[in-house]
Every structure is written in C-alpha cells, then in structure tokens.
Residue frames as a rotation matrix with the C-alpha (Angstrom) as fourth column:
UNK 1
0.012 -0.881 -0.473 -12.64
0.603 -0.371 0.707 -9.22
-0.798 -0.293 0.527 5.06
UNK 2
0.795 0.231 -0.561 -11.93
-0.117 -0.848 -0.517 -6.09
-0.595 0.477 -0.647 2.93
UNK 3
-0.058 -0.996 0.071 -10.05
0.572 0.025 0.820 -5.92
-0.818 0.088 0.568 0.47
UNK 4
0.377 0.318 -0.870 -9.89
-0.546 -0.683 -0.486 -3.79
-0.748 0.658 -0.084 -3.49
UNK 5
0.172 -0.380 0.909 -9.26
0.417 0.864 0.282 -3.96
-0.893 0.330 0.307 -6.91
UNK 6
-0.955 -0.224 -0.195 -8.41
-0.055 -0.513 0.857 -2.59
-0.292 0.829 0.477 -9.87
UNK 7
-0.319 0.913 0.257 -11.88
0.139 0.313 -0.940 -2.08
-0.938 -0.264 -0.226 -11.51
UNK 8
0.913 0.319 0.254 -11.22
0.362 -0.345 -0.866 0.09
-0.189 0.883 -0.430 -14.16
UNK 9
-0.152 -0.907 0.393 -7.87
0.782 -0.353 -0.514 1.98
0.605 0.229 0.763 -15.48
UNK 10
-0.706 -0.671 0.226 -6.83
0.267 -0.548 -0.793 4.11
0.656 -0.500 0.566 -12.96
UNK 11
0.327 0.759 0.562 -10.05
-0.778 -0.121 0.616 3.09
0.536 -0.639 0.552 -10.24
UNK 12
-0.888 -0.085 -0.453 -9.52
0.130 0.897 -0.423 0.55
0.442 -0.434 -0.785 -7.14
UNK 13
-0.115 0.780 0.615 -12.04
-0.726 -0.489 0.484 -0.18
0.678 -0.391 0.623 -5.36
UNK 14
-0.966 -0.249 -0.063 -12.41
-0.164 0.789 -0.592 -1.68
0.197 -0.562 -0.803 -2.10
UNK 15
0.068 0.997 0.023 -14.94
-0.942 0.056 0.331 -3.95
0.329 -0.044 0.943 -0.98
UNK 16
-0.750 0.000 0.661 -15.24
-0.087 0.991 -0.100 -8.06
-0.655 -0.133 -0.744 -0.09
UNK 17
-0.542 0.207 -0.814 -16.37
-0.518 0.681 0.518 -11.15
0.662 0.703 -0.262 -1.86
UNK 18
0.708 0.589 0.389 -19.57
-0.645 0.764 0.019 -13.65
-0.286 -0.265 0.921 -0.12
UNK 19
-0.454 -0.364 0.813 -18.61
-0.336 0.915 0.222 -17.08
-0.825 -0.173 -0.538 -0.23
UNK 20
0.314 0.134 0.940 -19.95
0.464 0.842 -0.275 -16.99
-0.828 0.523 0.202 -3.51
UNK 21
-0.361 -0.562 0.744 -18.29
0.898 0.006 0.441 -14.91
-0.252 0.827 0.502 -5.24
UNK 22
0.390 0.620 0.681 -20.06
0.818 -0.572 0.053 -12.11
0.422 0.537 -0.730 -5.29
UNK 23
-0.587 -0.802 -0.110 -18.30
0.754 -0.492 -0.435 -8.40
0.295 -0.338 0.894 -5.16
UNK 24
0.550 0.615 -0.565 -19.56
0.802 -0.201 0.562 -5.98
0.232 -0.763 -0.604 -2.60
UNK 25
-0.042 -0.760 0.648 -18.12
0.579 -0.547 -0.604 -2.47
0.814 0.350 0.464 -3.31
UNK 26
-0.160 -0.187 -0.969 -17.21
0.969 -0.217 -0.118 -0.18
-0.189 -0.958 0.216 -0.38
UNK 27
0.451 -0.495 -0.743 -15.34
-0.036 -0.842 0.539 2.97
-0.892 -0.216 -0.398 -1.65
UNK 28
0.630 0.017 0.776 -13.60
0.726 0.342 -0.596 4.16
-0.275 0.940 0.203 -4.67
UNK 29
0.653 -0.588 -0.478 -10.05
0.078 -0.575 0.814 5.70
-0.754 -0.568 -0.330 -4.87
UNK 30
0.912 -0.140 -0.386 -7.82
-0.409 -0.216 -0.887 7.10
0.041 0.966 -0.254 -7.69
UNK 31
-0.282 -0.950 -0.132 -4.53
-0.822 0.310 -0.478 4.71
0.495 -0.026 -0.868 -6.12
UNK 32
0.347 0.637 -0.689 -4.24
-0.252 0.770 0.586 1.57
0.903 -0.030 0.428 -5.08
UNK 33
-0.699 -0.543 -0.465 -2.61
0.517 0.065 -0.853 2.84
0.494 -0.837 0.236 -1.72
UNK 34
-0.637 0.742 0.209 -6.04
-0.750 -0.659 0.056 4.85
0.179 -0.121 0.976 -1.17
UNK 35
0.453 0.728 -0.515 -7.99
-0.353 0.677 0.646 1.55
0.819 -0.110 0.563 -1.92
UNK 36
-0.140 -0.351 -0.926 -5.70
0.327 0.866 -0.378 -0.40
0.935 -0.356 -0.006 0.82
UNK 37
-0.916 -0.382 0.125 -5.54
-0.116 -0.047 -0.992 2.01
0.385 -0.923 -0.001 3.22
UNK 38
-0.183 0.976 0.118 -9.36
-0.932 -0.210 0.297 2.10
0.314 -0.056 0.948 3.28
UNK 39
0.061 0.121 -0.991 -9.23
-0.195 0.975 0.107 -1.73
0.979 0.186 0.083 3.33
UNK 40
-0.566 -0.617 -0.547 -6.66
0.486 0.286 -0.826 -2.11
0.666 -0.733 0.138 6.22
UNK 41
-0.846 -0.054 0.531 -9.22
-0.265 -0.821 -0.506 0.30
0.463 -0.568 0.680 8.15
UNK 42
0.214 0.951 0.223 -12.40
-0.969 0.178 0.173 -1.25
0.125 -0.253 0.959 7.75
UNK 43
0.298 0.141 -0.944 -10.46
-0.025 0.990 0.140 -4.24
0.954 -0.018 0.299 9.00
UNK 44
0.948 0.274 0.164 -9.62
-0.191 0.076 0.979 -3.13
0.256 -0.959 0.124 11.85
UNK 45
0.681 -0.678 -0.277 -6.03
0.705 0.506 0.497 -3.06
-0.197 -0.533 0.823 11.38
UNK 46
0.773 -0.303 -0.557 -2.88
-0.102 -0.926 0.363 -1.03
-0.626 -0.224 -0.747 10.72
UNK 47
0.811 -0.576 -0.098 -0.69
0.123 0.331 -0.936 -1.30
0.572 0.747 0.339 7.60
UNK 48
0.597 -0.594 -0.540 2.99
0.194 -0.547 0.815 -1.28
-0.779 -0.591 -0.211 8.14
UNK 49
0.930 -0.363 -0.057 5.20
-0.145 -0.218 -0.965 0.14
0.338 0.906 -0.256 5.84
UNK 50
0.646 -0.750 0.144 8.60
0.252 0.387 0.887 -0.84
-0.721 -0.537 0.439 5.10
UNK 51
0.399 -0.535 -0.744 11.84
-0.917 -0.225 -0.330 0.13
0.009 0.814 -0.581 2.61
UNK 52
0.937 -0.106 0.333 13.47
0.293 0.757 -0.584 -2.16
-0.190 0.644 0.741 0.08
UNK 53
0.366 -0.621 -0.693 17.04
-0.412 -0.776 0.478 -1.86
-0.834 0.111 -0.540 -1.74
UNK 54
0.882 0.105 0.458 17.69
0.367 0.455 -0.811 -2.64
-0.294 0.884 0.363 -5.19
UNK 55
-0.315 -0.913 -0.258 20.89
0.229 -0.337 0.913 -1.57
-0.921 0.228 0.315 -7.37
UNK 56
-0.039 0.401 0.915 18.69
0.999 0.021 0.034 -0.61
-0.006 0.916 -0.402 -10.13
UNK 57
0.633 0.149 -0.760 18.43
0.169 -0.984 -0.053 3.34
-0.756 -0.095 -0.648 -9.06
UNK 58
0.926 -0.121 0.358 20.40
0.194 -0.662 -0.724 5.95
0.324 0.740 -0.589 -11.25
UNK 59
0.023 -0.710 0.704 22.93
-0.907 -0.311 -0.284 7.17
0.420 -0.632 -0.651 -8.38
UNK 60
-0.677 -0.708 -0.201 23.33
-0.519 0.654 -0.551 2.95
0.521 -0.269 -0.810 -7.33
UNK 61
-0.895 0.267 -0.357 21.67
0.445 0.569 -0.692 2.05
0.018 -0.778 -0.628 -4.35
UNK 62
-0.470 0.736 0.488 17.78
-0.538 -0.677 0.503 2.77
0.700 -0.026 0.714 -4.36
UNK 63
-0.984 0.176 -0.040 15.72
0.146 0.645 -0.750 2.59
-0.106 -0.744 -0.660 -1.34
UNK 64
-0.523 0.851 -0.048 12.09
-0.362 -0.170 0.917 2.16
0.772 0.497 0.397 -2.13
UNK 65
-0.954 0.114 0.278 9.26
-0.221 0.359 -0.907 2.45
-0.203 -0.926 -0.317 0.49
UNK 66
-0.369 0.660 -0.654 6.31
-0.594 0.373 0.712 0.51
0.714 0.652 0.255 0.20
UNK 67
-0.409 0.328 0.852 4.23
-0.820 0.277 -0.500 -1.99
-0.400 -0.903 0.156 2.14
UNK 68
-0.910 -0.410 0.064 2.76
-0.397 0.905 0.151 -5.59
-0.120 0.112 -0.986 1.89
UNK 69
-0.080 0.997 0.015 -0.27
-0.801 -0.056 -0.596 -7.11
-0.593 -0.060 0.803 0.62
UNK 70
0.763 0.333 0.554 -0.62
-0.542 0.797 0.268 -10.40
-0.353 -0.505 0.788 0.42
UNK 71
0.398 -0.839 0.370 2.99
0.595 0.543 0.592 -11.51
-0.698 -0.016 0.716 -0.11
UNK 72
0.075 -0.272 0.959 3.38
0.994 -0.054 -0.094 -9.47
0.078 0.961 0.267 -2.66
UNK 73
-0.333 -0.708 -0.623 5.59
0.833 -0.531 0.157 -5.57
-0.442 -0.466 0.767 -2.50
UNK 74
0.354 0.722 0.594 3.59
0.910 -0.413 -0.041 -2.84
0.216 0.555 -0.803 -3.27
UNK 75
-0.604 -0.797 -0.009 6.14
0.775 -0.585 -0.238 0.40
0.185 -0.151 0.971 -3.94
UNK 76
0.735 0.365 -0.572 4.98
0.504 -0.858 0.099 3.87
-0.455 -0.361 -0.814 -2.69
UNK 77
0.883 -0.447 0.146 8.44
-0.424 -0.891 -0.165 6.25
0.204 0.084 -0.975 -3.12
UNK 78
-0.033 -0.998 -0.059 12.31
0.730 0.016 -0.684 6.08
0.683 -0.065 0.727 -4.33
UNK 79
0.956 -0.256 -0.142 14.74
0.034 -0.385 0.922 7.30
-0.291 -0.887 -0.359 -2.01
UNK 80
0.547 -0.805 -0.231 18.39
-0.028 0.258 -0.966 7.76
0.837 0.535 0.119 -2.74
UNK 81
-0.601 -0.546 0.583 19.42
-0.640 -0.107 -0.761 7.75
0.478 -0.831 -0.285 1.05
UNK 82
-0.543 -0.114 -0.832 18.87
0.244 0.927 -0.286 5.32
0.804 -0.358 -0.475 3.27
UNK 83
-0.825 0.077 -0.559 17.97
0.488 -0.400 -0.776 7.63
-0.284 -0.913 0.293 5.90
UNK 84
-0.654 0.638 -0.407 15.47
-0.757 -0.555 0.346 9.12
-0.006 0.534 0.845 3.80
UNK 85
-0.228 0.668 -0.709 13.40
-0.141 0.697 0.702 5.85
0.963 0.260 -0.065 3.28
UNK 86
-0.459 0.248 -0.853 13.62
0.727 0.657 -0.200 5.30
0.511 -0.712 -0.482 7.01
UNK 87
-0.914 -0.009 -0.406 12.55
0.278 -0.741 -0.611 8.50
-0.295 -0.671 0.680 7.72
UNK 88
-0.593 0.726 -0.349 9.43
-0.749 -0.339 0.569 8.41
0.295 0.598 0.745 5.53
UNK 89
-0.159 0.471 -0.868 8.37
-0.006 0.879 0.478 4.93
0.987 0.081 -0.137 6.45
UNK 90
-0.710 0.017 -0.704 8.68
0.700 0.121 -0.704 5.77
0.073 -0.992 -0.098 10.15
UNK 91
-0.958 0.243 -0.153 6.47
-0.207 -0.954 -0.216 8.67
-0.199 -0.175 0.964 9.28
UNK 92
-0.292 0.731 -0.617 3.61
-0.448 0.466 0.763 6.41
0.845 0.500 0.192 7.53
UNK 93
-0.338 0.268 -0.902 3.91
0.527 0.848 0.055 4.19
0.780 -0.457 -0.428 10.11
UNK 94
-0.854 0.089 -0.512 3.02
0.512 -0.019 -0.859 6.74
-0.086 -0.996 -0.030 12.74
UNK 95
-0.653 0.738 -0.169 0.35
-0.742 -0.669 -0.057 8.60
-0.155 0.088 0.984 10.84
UNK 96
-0.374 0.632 -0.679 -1.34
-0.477 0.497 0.725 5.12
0.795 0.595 0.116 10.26
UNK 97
-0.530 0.268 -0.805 -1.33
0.805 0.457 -0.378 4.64
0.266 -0.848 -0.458 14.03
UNK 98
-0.942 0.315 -0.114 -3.22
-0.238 -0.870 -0.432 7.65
-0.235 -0.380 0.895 14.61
C-alpha cells in the first residue's frame, strides 16, 4: 500500500514500506496533499474531502476543509461561510472522481 512522508523540510514523498521495513520511494511533491493525492491514486482509490468547524476563526465560526488520513485531520483551506466550505469540498470531491 502507498503511502508518503515528510522526508525533508518542505519534501513528502510517497512510496511503501516491505515487511521489513524498507522505504520504496515513488514520487516527490512540494505538499503533503500532492504526496496523498498521488498515494490515494496508486491505490486505487478516491480521497474524500470533508469541512470542519471550530470557533477559533477571526469573524467566529471557521469552516476548514480538509480530508482524512489515517484518523488523523489533515486541513487544506479556511472558509468563513459555511456554504463556501461546502462548495469547495464538493468541488474536490468531484475533481478527484474524475
């Protein structure tokens, strides 16, 4: 299975691990939403992106889209409208089905 990593300051790089540990670069990307999608492709699947909401924004309510990897929220873009986040995340989600 594919996945990436930070390799260097401001490098991911995707690739998989042997059963022994050894790392097996793919690809190299200057974000670590470059390294995933690359991942999520050469697995054969399809990311999905979702929005968050926090009370931590400037203007109150911030909605922050972003997407999962392996339990763990990986932000893309603030929003200060609801409708904005859902309109961006519905857009990801169809350009990643293409």
């Amino acid at each position: 299975m594919y996945t990436y990593i930070n390799s260097e300051p401001g490098l991911w790089t995707t690739g998989f691990r042997k059963p022994d540990g050894k790392w097996y670069p793919e690809s190299d990307h200057s974000s670590p939403h470059d390294a995933h999608m690359r991942a999520t492709h050469l697995n054969g699947e399809a990311s999905t992106y979702v929005y968050i909401t926090s009370e931590t924004g400037p203007y109150g309510w911030l909605w922050t889209v972003g997407y999962y990897v392996g339990g763990r929220f990986c932000p893309m873009s603030d929003h200060r409208t609801e409708a904005e986040a859902a309109q961006e995340t519905a857009r990801l989600n169809r350009e990643d089905d293409a």
